[in-house]
C-alpha positions in Angstrom: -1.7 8.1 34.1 0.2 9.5 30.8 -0.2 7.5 27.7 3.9 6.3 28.1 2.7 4.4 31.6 0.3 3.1 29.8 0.1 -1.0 29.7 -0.3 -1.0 26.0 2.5 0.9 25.4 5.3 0.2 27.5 4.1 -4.3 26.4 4.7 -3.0 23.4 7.7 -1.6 23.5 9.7 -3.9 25.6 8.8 -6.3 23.1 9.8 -4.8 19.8 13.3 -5.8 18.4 16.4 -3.8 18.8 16.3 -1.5 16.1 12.7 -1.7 14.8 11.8 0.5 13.1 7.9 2.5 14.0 6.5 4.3 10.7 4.0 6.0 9.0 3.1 5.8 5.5 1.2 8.3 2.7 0.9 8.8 -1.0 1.8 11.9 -3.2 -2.1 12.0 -4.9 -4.1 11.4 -2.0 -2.3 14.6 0.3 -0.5 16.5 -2.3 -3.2 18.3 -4.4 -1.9 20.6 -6.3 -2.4 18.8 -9.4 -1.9 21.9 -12.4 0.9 23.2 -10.2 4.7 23.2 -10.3 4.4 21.6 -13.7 3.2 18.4 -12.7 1.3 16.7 -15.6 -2.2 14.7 -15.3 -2.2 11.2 -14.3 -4.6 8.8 -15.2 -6.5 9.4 -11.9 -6.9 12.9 -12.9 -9.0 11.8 -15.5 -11.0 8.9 -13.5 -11.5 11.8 -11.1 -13.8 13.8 -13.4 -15.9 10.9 -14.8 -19.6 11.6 -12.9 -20.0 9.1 -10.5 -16.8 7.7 -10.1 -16.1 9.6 -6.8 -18.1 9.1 -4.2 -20.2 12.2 -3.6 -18.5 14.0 -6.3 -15.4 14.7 -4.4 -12.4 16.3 -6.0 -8.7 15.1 -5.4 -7.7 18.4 -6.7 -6.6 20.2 -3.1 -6.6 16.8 -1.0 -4.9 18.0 2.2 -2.7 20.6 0.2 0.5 18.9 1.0 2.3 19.9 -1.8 2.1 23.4 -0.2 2.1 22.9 3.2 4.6 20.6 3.0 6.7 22.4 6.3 3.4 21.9 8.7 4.0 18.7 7.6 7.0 17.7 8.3 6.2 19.5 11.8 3.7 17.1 12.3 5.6 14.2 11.6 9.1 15.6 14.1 6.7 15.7 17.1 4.9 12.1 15.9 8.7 11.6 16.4 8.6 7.9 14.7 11.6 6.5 13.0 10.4 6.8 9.1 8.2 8.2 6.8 6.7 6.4 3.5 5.8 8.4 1.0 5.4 8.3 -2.8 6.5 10.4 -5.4 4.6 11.3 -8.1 5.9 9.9 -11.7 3.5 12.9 -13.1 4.8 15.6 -10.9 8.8 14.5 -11.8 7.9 13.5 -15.7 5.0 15.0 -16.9 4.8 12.5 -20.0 6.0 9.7 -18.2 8.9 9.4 -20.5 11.0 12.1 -21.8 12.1 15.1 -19.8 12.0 15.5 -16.7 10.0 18.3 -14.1 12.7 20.3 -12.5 9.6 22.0 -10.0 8.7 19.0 -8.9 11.9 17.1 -8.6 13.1 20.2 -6.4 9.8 19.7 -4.4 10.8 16.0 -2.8 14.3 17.3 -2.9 12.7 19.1 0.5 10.8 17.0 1.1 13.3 14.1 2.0 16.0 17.4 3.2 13.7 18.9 5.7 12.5 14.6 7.1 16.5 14.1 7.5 16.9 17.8 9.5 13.7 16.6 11.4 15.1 13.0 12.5 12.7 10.7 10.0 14.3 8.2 7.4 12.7 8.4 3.9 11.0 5.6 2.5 10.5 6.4 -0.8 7.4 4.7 -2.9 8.5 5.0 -6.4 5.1 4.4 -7.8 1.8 4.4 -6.2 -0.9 4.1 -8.6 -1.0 7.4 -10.5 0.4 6.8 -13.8 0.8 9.2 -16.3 -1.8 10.1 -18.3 -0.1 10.0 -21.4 0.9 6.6 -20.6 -2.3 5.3 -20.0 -4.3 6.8 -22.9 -1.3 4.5 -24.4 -3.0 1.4 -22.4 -1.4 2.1 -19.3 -0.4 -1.2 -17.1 -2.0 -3.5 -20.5 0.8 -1.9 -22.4 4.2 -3.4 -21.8 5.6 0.2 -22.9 4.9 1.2 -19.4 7.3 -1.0 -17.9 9.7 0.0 -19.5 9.0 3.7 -18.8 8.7 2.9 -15.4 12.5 1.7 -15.6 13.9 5.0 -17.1 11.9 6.8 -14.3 13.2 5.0 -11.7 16.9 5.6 -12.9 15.8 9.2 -13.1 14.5 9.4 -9.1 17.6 7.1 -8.3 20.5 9.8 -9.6 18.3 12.5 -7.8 17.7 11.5 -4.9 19.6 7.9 -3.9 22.4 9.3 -1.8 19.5 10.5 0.9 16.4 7.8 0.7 16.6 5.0 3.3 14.9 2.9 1.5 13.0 2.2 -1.6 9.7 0.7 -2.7 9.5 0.5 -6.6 5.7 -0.8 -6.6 2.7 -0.1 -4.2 -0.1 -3.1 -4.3 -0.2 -3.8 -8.0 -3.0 -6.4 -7.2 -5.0 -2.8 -6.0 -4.2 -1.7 -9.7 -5.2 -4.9 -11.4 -8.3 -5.7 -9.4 -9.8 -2.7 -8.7 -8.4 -0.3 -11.7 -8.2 -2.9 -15.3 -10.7 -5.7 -14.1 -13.7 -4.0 -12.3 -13.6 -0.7 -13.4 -13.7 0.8 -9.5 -10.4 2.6 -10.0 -8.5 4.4 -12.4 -7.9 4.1 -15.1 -11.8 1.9 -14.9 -11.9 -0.7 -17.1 -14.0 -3.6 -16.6 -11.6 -6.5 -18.1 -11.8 -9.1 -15.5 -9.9 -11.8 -16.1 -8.4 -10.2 -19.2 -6.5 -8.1 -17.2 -4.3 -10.7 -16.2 -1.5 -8.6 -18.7 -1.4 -5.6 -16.3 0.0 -8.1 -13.5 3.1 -9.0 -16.1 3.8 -5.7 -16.7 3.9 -4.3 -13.3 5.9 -6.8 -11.8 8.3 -6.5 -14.6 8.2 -2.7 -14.1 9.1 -3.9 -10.6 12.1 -5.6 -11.7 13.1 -2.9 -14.2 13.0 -0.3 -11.6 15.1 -2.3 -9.3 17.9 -2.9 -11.5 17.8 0.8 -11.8 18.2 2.0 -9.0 20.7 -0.3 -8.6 22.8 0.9 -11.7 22.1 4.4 -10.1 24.0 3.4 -7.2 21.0 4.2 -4.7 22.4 4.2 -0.9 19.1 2.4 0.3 18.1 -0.8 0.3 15.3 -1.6 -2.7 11.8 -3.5 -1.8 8.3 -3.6 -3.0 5.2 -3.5 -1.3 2.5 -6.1 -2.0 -1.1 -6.2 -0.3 -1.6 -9.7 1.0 -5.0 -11.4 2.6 -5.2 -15.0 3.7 -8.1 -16.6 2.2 -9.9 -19.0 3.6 -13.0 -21.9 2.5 -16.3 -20.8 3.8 -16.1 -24.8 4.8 -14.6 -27.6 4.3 -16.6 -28.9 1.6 -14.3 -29.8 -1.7 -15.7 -26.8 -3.8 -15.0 -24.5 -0.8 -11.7 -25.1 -0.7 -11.1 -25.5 -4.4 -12.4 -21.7 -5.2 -10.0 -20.8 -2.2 -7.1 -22.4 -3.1 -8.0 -20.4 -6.6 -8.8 -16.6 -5.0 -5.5 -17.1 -2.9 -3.5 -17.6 -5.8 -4.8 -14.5 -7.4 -4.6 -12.8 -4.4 -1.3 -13.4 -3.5 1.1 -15.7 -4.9 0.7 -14.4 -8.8 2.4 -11.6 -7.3 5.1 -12.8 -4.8 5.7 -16.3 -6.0 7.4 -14.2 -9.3 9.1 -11.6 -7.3 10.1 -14.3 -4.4 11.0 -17.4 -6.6 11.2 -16.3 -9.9 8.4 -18.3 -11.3 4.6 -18.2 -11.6 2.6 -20.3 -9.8 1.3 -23.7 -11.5 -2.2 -22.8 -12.6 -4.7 -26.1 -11.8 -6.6 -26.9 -14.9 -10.2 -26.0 -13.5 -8.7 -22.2 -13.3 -6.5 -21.7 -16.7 -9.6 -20.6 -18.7 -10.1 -17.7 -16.6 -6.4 -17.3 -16.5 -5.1 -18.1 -19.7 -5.1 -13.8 -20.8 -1.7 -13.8 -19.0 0.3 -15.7 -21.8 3.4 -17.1 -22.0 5.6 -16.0 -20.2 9.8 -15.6 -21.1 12.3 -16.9 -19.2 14.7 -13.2 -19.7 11.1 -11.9 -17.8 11.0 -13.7 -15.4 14.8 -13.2 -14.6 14.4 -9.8 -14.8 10.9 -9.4 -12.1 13.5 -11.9 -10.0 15.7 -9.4 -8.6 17.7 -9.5 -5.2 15.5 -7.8 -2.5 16.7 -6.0 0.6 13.3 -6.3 1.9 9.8 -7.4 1.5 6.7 -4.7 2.1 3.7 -6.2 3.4 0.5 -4.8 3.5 -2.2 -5.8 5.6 -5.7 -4.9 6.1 -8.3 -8.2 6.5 -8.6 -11.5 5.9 -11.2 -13.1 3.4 -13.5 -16.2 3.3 -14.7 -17.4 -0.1 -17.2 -19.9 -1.1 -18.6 -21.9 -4.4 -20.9 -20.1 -6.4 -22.2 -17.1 -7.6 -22.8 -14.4 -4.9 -23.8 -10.9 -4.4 -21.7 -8.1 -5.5 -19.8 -6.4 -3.1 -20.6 -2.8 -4.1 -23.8 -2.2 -5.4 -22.0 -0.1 -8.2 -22.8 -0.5 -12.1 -19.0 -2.1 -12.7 -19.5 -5.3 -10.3 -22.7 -6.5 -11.9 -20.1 -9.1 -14.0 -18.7 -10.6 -10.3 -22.2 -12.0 -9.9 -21.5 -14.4 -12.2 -18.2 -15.4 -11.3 -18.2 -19.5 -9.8 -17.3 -18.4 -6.8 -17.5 -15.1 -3.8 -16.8 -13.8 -0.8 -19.0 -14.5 2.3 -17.0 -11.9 4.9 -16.8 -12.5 8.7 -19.8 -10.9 10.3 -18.8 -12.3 13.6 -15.6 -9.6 14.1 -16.1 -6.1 14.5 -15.7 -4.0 11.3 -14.0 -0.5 10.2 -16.0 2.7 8.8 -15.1 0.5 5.3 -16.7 -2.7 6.4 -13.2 -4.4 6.5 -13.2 -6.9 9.2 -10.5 -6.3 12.4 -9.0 -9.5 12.4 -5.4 -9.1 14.0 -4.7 -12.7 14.8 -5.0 -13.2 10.9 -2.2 -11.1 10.7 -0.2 -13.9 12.4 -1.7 -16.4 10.0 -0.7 -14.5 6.7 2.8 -14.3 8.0 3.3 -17.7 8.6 2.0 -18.3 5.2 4.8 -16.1 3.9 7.5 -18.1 5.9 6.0 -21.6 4.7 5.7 -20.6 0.9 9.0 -18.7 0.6 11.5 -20.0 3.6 14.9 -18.5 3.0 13.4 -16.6 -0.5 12.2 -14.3 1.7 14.0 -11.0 2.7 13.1 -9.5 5.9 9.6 -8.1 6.2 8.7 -4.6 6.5 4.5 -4.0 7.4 4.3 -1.2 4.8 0.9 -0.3 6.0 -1.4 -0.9 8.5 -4.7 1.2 10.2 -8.2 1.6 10.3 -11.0 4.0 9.2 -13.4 5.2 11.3 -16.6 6.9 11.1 -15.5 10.9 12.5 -16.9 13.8 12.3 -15.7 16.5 9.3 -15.1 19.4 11.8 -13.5 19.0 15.6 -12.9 21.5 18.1 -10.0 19.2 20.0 -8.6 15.7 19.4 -11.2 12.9 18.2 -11.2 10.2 21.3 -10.4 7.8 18.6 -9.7 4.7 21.2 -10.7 2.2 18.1 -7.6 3.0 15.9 -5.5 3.2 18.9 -6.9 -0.7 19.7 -6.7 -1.6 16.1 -2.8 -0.4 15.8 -2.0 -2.1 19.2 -3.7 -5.3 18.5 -2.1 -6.2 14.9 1.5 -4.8 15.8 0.8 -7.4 18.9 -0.3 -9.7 16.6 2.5 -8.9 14.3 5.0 -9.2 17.3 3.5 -12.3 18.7 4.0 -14.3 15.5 7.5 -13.3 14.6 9.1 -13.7 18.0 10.9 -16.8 19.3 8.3 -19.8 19.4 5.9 -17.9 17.6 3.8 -19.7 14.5 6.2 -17.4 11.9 9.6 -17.1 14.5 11.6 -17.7 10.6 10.2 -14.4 9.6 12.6 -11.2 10.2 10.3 -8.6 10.9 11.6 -5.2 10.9 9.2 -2.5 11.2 5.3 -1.6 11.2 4.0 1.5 9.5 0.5 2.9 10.5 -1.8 4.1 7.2 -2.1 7.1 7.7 -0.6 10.2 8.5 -3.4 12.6 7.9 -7.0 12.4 6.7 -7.0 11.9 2.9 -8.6 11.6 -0.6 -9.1 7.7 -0.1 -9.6 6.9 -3.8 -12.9 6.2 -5.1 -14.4 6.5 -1.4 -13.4 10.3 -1.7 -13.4 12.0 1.7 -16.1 9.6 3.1 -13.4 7.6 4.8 -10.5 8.7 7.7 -7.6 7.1 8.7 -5.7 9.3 10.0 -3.6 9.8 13.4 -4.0 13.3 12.2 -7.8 15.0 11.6 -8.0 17.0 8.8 -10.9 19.5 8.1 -11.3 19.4 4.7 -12.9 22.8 4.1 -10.2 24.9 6.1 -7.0 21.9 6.2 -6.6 22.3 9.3 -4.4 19.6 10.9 -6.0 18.4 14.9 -3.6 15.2 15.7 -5.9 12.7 17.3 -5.6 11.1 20.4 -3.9 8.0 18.2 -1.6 10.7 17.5 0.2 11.0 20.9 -0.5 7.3 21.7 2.0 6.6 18.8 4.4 9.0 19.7 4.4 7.8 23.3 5.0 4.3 21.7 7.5 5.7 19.6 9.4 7.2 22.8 8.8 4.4 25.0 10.2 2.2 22.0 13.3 4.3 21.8 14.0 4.1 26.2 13.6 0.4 25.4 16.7 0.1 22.7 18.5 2.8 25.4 
């Protein structure tokens, strides 16, 4: 039996929309490398890079997979994938070094081919505007705590949008700035790492108005594509129903998710309830002309999805034993997990069926606010080994794909709990092996292997069980 007979795949396709679009998504700094070449500046990652300890086993995001100059084996890889679209990021230090000022011409002739050679190849660009490597420049100026950045961010977008917005598909201005918040200005896990906590409530402002910013941009620019931004969503749940359960719940989803959407989707922040403005009060007034400008017009929404969590009352253990989370141990309030589901390599549960949950969350909160619905990413780690002589027999990823595009599927279709919800495409994280962050090399999502001594590219056997979903998607639409 091939893997296009295969149930999975041919359930799957007879299922998806007409015209839904199967993807795969990446970021410039965890593939590219290449980071003193083609005069690309540092970016604030750079820097959090070199601290001791801040990579796991010391890795170095200095070669990554060598995209940047291997960028034709690439784009091989992708044409016999043979999926509809590719998301990937470009790097605001690679196309302006300072983050303001001039601009790169190496590096802005570097996603010129890049987005030439996907069209010649058959794959739409989705272009990522800005995934999490700021300038460095810009952050030694306070990076996402300094509204300056935003309005960088603006005059950068207008910049990619005259280069390159008769060709890209489709835009994404932000990638997860809850990711940035949490993880880079409030515990320190991240770049730029600073341990704020709650006082890094400014760096949420200032991103989604950099959001806004750059979609008005690109707008003036007169981009082709439609305009979006991605935002990583979890539904939360109380450990039980006991009052303080829920009440921490209803807090964590609100930091979680709607401090971020309910801005971008209604053009307001959410009401804070009195027991959580102390810890929130850092974000400060905010203007009515901000607000109007974060609220733009959205072609589409970009979700990403990855696991549900399950808060309780009280203080709790940290969830990495790392120097930076000793303050989240005294938070009123943490997260209990769900040992009952199987787990990634990152110790993320697999809970697909939460997928369905999340998006009808989406549908009740927002109704006719929200634009149709692009999974921006989606996948799994899992423990392989660094060197393989053939394709890894990676049957978990090609189970974890299946079961939340199902999921996905399942919830968005006629009679399903989120049928308001126009969902348009799924796109699997990742491409290839990568730097993943502060996790280093340690952790592989890839439908493609990469041997990080030699870069050698082995597509796994999710590989060709997404291209046979891809094809078997495409005979479906006829």
């Amino acid at each position: 039996m091939t893997l296009e007979s295969t149930e999975s795949v041919t359930e799957l396709a007879s299922r998806m929309p007409p015209s839904f679009t199967l993807g795969v998504a990446a970021a410039a700094f965890q593939i590219e490398g290449a980071l003193t070449q083609g005069g690309r500046g540092p970016s604030g990652w750079d820097a959090f890079a070199e601290k001791p300890g801040s990579i796991m086993d010391g890795h170095s995001p200095a070669v990554a997979c060598d995209h940047y100059n291997r960028l034709p084996e690439d784009i091989a890889l992708l044409r016999e994938l043979g999926v509809d679209s590719y998301r990937f990021s470009l790097s605001w230090p690679r196309i302006q070094p300072d983050g303001r000022g001039s601009l790169n011409p190496e590096g802005l002739d570097f996603y010129d081919r890049l987005i030439d050679q996907l069209l010649a190849a058959g794959v739409s660009p989705m272009a990522t505007l800005y995934h999490w490597d700021t300038p460095l420049p810009l952050e030694h100026r306070g990076g996402w705590m300094n509204r300056e950045t935003a309005e960088r961010f603006g005059e950068y977008a207008a910049a990619a949008g005259e280069r390159y917005g008769d060709r890209v598909a489709q835009w994404v201005t932000l990638n997860e700035p809850l990711s940035v918040t949490l993880n880079g200005y409030a515990l320190g896990v991240h770049a730029p790492g600073r341990t704020l906590m709650f006082d890094a409530l400014p760096a949420i402002h200032h991103q989604l108005l950099a959001h806004g910013l750059g979609a008005q941009a690109l707008r003036a620019a007169g981009v082709k594509g439609d305009v979006g931004v991605t935002n990583l969503h979890s539904p939360v749940r109380p450990a039980t129903g006991k009052p303080g359960d829920r009440l921490v719940a209803r807090m964590y989803d609100l930091l979680m998710n709607r401090i971020y959407a309910d801005p971008v989707l209604l053009g307001r922040y959410p009401r804070l309830p009195l027991y959580a403005r102390p810890w929130l009060r850092s974000i400060g007034k905010i203007s009515d002309a901000d607000l109007r400008t974060i609220h733009q017009p959205l072609d589409f929404y970009g979700l990403n999805y990855y696991f549900p969590i399950k808060v309780a009352i009280g203080r709790g253990v940290a969830p990495i034993p790392a120097e930076p989370h000793k303050a989240v141990r005294t938070l009123p309030y943490h997260e209990v997990g769900y040992p009952e589901l199987d787990h990634t390599g990152f110790g993320w549960p697999v809970a697909p069926d939460h997928l369905g949950v999340l998006l009808k969350e989406l549908q009740d909160r927002y109704g006719a606010a929200l634009p149709p619905v692009y999974i921006t990413e989606g996948g799994a780690s899992f423990p392989e080994p660094d060197q393989v002589s053939g394709p890894v027999q990676d049957e978990d990823r090609m189970n974890y794909i299946a079961s939340h595009l199902r999921a996905a599927l399942d919830a968005t279709s006629p009679g399903g709990v989120a049928a308001g919800v126009d969902l348009r495409g799924y796109y699997v994280w990742t491409l290839m092996d990568n730097f993943e962050w502060a996790a280093g090399y340690s952790q592989r999502f890839g439908l493609v292997h990469v041997d990080f001594e030699t870069l050698e590219r082995t597509p796994k056997r999710s590989f060709y069980w997404y291209q046979a979903l891809s094809k078997a998607r495409r005979a479906a639409d006829g």
